[in-house]
TIVO-2410 file (N, C-alpha, C; in nm, 3 decimals):
# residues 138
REC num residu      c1      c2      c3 atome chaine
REC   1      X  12.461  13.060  10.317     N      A
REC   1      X  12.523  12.929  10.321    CA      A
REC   1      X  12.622  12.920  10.204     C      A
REC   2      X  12.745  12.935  10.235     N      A
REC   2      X  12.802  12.943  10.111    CA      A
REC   2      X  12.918  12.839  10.117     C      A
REC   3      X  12.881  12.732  10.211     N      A
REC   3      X  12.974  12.575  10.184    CA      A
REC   3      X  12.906  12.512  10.073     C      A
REC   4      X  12.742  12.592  10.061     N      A
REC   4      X  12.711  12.490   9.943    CA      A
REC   4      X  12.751  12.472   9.808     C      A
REC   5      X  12.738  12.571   9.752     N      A
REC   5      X  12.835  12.623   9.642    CA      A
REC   5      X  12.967  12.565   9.650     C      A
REC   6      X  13.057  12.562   9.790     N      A
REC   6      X  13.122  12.500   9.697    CA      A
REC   6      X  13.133  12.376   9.657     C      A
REC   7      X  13.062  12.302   9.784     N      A
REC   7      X  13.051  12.155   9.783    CA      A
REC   7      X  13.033  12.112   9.640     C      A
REC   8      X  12.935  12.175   9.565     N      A
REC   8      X  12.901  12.152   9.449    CA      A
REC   8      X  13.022  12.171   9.342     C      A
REC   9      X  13.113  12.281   9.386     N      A
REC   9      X  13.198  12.271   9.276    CA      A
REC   9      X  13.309  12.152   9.269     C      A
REC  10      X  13.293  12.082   9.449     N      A
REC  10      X  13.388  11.989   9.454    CA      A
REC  10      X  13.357  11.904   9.416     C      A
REC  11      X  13.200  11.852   9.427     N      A
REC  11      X  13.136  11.728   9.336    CA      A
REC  11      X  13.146  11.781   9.188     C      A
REC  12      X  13.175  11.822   9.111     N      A
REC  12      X  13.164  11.838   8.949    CA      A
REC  12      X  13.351  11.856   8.952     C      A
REC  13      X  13.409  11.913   9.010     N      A
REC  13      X  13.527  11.830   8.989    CA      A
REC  13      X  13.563  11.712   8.983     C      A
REC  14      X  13.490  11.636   9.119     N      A
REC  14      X  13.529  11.517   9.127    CA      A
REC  14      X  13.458  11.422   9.012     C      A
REC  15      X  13.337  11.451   8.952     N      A
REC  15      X  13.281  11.426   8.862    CA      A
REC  15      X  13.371  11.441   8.697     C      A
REC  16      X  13.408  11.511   8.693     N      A
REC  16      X  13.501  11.592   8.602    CA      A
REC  16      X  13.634  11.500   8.562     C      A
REC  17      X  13.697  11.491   8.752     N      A
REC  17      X  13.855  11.388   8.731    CA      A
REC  17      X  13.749  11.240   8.708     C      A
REC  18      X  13.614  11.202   8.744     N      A
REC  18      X  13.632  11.047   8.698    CA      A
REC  18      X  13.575  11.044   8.541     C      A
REC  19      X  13.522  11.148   8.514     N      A
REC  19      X  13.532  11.153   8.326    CA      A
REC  19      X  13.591  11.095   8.273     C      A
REC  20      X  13.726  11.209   8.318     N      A
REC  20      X  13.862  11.198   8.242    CA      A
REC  20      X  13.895  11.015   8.280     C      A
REC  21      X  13.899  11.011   8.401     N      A
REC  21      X  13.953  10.856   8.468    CA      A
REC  21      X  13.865  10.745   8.338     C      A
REC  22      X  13.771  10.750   8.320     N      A
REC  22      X  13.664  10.616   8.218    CA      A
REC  22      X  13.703  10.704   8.117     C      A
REC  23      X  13.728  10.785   8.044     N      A
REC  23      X  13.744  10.799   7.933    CA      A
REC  23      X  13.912  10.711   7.915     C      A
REC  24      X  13.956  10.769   7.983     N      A
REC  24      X  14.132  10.679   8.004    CA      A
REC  24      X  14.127  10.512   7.991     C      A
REC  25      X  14.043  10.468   8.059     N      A
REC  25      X  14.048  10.336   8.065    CA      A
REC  25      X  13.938  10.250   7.977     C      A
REC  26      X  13.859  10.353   7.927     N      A
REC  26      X  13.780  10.294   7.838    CA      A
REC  26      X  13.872  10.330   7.686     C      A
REC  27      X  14.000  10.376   7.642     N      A
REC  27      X  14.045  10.406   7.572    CA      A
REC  27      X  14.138  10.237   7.582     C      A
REC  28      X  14.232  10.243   7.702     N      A
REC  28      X  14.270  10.145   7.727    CA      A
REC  28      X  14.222   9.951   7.644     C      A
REC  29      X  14.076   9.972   7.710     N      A
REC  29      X  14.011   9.868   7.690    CA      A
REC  29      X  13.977   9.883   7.510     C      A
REC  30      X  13.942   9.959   7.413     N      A
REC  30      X  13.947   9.974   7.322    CA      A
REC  30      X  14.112   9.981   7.202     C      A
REC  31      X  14.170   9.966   7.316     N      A
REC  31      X  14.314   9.963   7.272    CA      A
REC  31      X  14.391   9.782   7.290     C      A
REC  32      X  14.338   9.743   7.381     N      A
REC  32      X  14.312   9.598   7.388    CA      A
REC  32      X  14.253   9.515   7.312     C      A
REC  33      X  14.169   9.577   7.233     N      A
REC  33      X  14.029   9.503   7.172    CA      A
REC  33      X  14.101   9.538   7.011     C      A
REC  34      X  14.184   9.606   6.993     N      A
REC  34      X  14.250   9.687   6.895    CA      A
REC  34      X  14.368   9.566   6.876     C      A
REC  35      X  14.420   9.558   6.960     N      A
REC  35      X  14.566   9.462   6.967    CA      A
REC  35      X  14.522   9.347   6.933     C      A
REC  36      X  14.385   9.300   6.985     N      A
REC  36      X  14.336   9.149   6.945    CA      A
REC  36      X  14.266   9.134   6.807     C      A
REC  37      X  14.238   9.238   6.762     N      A
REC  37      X  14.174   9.190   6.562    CA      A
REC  37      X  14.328   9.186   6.490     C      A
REC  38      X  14.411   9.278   6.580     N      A
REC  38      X  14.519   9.287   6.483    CA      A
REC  38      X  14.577   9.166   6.477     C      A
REC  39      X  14.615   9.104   6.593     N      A
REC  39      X  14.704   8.955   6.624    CA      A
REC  39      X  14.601   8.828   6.584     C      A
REC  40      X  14.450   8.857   6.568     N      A
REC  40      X  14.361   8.791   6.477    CA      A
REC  40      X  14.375   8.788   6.360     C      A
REC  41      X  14.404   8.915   6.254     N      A
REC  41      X  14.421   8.908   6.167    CA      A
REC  41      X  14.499   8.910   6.088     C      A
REC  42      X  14.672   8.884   6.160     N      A
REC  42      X  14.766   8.833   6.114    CA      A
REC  42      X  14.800   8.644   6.101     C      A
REC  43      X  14.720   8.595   6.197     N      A
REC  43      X  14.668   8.468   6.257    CA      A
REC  43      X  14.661   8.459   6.134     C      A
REC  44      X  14.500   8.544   6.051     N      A
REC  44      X  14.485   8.435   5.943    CA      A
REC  44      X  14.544   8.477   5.827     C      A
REC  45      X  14.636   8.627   5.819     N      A
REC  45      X  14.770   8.616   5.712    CA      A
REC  45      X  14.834   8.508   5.674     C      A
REC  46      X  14.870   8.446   5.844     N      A
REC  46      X  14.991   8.318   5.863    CA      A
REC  46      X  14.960   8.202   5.812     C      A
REC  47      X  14.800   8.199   5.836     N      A
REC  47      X  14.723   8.086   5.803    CA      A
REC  47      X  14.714   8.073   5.641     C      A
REC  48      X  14.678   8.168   5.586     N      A
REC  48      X  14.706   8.161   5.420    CA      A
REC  48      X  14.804   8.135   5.376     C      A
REC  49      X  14.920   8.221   5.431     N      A
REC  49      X  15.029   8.140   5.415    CA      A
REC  49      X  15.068   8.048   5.411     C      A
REC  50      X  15.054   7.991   5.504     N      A
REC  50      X  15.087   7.869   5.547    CA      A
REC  50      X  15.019   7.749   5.419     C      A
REC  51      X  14.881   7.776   5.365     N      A
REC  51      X  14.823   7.656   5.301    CA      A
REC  51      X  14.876   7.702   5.174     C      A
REC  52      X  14.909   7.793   5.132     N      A
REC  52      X  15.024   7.844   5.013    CA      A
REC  52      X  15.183   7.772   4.988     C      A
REC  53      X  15.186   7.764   5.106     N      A
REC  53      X  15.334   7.736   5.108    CA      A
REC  53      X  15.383   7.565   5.216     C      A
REC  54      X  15.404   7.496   5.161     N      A
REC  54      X  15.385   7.380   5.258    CA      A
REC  54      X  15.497   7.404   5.349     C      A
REC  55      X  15.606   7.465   5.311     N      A
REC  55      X  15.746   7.502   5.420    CA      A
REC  55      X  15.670   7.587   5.531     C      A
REC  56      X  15.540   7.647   5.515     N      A
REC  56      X  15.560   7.729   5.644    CA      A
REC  56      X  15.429   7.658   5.734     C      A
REC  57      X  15.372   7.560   5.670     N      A
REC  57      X  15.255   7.454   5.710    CA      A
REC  57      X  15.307   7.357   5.851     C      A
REC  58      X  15.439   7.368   5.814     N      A
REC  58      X  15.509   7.253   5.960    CA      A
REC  58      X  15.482   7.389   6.064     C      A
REC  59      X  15.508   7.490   6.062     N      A
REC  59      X  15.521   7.597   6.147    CA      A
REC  59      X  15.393   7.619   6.181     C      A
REC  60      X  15.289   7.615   6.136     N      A
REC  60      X  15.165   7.656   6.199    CA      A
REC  60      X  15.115   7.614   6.321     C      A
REC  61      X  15.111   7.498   6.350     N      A
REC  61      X  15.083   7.490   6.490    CA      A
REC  61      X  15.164   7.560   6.585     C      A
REC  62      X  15.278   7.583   6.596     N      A
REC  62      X  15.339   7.624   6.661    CA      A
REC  62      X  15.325   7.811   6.684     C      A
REC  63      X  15.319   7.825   6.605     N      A
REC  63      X  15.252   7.964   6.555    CA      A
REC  63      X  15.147   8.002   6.667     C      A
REC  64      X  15.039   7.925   6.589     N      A
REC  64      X  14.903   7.931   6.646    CA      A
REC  64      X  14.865   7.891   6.804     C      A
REC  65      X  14.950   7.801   6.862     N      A
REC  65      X  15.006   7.773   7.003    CA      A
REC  65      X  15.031   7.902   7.093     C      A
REC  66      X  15.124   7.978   6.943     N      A
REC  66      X  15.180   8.117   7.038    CA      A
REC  66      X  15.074   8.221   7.013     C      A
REC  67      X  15.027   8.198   6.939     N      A
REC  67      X  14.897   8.320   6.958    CA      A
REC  67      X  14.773   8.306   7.028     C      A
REC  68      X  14.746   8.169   7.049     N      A
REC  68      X  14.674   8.153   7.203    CA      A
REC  68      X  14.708   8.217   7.296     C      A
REC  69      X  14.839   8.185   7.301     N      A
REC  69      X  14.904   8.220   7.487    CA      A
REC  69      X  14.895   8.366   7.457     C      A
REC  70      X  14.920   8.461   7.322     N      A
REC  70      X  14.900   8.586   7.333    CA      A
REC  70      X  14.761   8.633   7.393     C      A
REC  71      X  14.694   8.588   7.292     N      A
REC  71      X  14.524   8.574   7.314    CA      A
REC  71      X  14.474   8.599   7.453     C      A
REC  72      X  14.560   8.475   7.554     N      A
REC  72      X  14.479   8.435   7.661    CA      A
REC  72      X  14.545   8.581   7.729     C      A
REC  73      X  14.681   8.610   7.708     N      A
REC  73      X  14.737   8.696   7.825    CA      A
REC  73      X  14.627   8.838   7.803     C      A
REC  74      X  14.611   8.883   7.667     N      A
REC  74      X  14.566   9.005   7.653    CA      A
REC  74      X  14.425   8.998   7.696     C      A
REC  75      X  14.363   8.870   7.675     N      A
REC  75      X  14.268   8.845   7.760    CA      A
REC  75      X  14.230   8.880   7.921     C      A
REC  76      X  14.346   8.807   7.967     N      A
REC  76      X  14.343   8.842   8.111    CA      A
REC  76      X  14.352   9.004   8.114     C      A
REC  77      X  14.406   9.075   8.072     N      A
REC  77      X  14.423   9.250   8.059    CA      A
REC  77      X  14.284   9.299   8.039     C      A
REC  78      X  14.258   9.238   7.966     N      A
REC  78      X  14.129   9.308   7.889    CA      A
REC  78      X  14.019   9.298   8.020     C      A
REC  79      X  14.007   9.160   8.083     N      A
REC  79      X  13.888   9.158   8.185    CA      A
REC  79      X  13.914   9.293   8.259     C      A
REC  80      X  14.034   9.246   8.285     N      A
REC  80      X  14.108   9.375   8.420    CA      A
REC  80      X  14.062   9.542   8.422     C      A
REC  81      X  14.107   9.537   8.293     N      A
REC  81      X  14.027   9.703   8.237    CA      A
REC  81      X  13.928   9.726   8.250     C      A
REC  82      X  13.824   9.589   8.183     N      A
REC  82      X  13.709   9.606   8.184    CA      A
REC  82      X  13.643   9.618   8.318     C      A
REC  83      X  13.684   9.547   8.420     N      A
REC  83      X  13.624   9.528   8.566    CA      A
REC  83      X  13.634   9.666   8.639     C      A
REC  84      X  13.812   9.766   8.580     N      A
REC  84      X  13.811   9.873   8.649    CA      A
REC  84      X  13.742   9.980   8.553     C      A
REC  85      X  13.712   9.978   8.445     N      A
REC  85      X  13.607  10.045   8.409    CA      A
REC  85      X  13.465  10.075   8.467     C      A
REC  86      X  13.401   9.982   8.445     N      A
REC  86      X  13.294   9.918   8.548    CA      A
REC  86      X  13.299   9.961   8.641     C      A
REC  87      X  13.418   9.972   8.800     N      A
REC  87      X  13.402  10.017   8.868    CA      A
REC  87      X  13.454  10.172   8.859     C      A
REC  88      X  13.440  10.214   8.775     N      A
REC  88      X  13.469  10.362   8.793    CA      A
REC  88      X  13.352  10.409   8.733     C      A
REC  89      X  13.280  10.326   8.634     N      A
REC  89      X  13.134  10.406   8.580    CA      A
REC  89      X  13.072  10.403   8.736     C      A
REC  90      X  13.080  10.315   8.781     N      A
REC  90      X  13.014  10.286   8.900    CA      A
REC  90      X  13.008  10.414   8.997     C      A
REC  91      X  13.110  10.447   9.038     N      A
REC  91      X  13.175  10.585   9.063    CA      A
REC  91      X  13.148  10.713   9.036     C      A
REC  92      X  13.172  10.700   8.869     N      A
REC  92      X  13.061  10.797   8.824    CA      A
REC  92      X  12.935  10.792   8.850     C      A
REC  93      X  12.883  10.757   8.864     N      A
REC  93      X  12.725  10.733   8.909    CA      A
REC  93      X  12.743  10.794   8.998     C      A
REC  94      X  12.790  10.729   9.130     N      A
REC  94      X  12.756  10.802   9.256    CA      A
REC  94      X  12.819  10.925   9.253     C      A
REC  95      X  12.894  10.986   9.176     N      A
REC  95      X  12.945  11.110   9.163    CA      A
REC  95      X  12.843  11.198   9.157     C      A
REC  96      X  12.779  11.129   9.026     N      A
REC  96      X  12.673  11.269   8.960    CA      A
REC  96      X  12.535  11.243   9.007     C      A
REC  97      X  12.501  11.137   9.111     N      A
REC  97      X  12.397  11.168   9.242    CA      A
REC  97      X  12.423  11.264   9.310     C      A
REC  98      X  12.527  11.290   9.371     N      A
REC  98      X  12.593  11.353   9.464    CA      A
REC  98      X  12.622  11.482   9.428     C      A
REC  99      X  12.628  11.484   9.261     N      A
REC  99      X  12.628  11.643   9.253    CA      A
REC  99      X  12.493  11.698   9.214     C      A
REC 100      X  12.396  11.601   9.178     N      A
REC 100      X  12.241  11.631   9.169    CA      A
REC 100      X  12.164  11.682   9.297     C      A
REC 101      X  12.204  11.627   9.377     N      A
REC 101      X  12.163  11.668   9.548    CA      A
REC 101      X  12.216  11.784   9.603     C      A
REC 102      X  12.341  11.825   9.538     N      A
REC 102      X  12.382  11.967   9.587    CA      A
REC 102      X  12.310  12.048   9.489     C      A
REC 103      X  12.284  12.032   9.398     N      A
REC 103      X  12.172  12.079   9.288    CA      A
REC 103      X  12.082  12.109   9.350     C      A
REC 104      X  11.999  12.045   9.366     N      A
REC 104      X  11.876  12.039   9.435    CA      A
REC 104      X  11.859  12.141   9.529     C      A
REC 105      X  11.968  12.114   9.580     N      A
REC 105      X  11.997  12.174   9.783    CA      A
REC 105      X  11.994  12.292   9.755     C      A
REC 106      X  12.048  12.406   9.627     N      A
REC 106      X  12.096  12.491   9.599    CA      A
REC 106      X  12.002  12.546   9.569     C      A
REC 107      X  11.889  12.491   9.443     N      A
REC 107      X  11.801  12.538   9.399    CA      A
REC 107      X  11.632  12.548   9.538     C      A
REC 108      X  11.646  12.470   9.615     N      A
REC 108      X  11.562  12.521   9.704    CA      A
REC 108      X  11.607  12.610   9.807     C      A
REC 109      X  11.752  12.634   9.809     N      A
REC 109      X  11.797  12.727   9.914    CA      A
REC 109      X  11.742  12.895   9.820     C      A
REC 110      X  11.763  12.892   9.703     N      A
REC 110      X  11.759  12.985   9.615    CA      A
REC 110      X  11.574  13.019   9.566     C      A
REC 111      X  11.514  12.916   9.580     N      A
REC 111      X  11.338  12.961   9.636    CA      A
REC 111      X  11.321  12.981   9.732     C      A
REC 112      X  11.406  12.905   9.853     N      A
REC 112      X  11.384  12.993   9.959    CA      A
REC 112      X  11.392  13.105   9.996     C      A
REC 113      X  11.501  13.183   9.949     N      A
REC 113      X  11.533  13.293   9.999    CA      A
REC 113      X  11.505  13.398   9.890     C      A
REC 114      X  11.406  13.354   9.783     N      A
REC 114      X  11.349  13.430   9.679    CA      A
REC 114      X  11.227  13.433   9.806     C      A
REC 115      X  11.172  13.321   9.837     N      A
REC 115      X  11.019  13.342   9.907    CA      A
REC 115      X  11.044  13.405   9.993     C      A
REC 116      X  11.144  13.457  10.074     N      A
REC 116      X  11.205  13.522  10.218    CA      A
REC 116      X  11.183  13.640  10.150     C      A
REC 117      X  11.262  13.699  10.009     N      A
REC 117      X  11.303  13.812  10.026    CA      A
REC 117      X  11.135  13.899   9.932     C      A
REC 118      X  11.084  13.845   9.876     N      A
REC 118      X  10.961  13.846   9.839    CA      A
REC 118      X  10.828  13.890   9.958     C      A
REC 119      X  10.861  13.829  10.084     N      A
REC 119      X  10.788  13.860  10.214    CA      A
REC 119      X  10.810  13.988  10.209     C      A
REC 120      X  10.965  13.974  10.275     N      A
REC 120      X  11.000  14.132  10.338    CA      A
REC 120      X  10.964  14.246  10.227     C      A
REC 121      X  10.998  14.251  10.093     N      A
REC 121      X  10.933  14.316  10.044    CA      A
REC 121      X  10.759  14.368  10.033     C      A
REC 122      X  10.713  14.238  10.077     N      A
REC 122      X  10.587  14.217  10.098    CA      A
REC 122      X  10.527  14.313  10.169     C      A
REC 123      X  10.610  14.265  10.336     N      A
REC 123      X  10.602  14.356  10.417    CA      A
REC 123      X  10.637  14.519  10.455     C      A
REC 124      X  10.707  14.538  10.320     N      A
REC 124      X  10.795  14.706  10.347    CA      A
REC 124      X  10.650  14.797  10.239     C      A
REC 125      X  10.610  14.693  10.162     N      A
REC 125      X  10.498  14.751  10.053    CA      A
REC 125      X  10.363  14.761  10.144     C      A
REC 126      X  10.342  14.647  10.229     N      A
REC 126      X  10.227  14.672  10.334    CA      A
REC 126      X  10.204  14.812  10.462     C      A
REC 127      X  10.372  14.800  10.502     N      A
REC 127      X  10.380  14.917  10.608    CA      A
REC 127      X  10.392  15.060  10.552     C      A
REC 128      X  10.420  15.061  10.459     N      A
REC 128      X  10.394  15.154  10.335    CA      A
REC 128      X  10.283  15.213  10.335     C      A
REC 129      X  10.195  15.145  10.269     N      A
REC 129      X  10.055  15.116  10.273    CA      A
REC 129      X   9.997  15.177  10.405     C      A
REC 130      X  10.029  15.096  10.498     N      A
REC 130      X   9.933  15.159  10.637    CA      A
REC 130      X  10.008  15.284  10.703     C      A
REC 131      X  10.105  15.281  10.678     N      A
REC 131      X  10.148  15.464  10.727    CA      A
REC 131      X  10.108  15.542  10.666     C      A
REC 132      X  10.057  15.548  10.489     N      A
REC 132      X  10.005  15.620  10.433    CA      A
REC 132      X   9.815  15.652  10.491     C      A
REC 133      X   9.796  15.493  10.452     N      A
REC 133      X   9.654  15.477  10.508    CA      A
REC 133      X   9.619  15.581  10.627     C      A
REC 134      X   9.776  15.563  10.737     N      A
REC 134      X   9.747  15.604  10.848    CA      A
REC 134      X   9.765  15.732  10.882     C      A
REC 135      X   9.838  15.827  10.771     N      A
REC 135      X   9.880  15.986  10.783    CA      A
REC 135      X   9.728  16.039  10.656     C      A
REC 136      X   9.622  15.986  10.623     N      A
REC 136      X   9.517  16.017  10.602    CA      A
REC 136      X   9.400  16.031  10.692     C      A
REC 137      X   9.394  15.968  10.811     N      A
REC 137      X   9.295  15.926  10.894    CA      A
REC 137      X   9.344  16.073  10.974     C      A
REC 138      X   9.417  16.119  10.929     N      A
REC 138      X   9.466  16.241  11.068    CA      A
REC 138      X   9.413  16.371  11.016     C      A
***
């Protein structure tokens, strides 16, 4: 049976490209999460500023207005990633079921035909045996 083999190599590829795929988008999502301490922690640069300096105190709301709307947009990104992350671990999962079962499949095809070839030997050591047995009786 030698579709099995490869089946298996096509599941650990395919296992393989969705690695790579969640490592990509879990980079993504950590690159998101990256953009938001940074635009957090210029927020409260601005904000010190701002109680430092009363000229830049009229500006703060306005500021801080615009770093919401940043907030919310990178927000919306961030779910997005996160949801297609999620569904690609998901993916992965059923990937590496799927290559556990050709596993499996492989390793009992491979006792099987250890227990097959173990017989016939069985049997070549038995007829052995009784032709000898049987060129004594003569």
């Amino acid at each position: 049976m030698k579709s099995l083999p490869t089946l298996l190599k096509i599941a650990q590829r395919k296992l393989d490209e969705l690695g790579v795929e969640a490592a990509r988008a879990g980079r993504e999502v950590d690159e998101l999460n990256q953009k938001v301490r940074g635009i957090r922690a210029r927020e409260q640069q601005e904000i010190a500023t701002a109680a430092a300096n009363p000229n830049y105190a009229a500006m703060l709301p306005a500021y801080r207005l615009r770093v919401r709307w940043q907030l919310d947009e990178i927000g919306v990104q961030l779910r997005a990633k996160e949801a297609a992350l999620a569904e690609i671990r998901e993916r992965l999962s059923a990937a590496y079921i799927e290559k556990s079962k050709f596993e499996q499949l492989l390793e009992q095809m491979r006792v099987r035909e250890d227990a097959e070839r173990l017989a016939r030997e069985q049997a070549m050591l038995d007829e052995v045996a009784i032709n000898r047995a049987g060129g004594m009786d003569k």
